[in-house]
VEXDREN-2710 file (C-alpha; in Angstrom, 1 decimal):
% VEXDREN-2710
k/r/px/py/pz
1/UNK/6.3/-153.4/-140.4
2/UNK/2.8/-154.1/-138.4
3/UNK/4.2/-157.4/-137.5
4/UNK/4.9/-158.2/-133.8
5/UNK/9.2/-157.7/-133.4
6/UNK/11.7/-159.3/-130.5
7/UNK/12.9/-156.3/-128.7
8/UNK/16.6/-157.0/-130.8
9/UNK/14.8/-156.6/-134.3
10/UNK/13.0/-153.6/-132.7
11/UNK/16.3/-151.7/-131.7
12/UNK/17.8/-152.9/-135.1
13/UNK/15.4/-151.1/-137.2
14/UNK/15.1/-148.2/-135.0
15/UNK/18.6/-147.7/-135.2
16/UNK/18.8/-148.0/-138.4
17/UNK/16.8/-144.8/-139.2
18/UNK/18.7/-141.6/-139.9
19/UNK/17.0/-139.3/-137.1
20/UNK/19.8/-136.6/-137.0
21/UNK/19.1/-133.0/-136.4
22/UNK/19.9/-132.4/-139.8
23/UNK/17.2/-135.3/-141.4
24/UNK/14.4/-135.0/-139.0
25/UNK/12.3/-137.4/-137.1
26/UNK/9.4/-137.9/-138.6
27/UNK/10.4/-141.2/-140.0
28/UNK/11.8/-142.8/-137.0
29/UNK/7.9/-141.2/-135.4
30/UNK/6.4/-143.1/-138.1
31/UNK/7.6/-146.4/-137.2
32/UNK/7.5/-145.7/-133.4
33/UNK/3.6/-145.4/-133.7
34/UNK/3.4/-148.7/-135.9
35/UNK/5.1/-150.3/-133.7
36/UNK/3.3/-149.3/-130.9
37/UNK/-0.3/-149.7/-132.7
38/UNK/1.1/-153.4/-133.2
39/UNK/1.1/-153.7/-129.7
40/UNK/-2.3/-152.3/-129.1
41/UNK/-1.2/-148.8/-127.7
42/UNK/-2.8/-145.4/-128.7
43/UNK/-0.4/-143.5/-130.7
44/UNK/-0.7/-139.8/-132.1
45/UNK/2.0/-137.4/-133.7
46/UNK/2.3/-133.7/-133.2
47/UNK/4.7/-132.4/-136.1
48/UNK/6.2/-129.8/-137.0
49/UNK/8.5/-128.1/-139.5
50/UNK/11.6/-125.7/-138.8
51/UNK/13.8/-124.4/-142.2
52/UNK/12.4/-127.2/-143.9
53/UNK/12.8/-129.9/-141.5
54/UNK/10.2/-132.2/-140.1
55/UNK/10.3/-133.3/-136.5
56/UNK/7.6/-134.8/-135.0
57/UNK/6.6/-135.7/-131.1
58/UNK/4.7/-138.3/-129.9
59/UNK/2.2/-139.4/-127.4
60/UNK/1.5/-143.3/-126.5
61/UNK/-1.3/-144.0/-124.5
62/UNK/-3.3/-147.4/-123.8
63/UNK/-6.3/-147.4/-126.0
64/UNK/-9.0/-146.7/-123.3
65/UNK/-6.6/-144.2/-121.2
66/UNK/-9.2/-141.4/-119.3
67/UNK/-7.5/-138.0/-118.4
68/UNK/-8.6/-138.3/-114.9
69/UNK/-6.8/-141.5/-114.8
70/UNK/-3.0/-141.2/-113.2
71/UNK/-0.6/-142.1/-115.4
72/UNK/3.3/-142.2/-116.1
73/UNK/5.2/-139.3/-118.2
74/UNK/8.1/-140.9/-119.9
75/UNK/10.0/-138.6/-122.1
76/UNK/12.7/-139.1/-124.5
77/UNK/14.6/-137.3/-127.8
78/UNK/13.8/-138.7/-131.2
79/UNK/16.8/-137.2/-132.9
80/UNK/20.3/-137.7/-133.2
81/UNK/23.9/-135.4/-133.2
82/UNK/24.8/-135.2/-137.0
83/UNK/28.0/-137.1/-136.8
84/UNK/30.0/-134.5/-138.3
85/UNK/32.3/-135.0/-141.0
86/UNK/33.2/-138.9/-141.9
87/UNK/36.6/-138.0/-143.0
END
């Protein structure tokens, strides 16, 4: 998108992206890191494939971030549970 979001648009379109174990998460990492490059963060993605399936990780720093500096770790799963069958 590139363009600034309200926090409600942001959740809407985040949700909206299959990241299910059985899809991957590499799309829902793609628009994480435009969406934090929009708001002038640091964003880089660490991939990688298992049976076929990309998943990808990321790390969001602010743009002039120094190791030596402290920081805050905030972790949190990209993917989903399949849902199982829709029947």
């Amino acid at each position: 998108t590139g363009a600034e979001l309200s926090l409600v648009e942001f959740c809407r379109q985040l949700t909206a992206i299959d990241s299910s174990i059985s899809h991957g998460t590499r799309e829902i990492a793609d628009f994480i890191v435009e969406q934090t490059k929009s708001w002038g963060l640091h964003s880089e993605i660490y991939t990688e494939s298992v049976n076929g399936i990309v998943n990808a990780n990321i790390v969001v720093r602010p743009n002039h971030f120094h190791a030596e500096q402290p920081g805050v770790l905030l972790v949190s799963r990209l993917d989903t549970l399949d849902p199982g069958d829709y029947g």
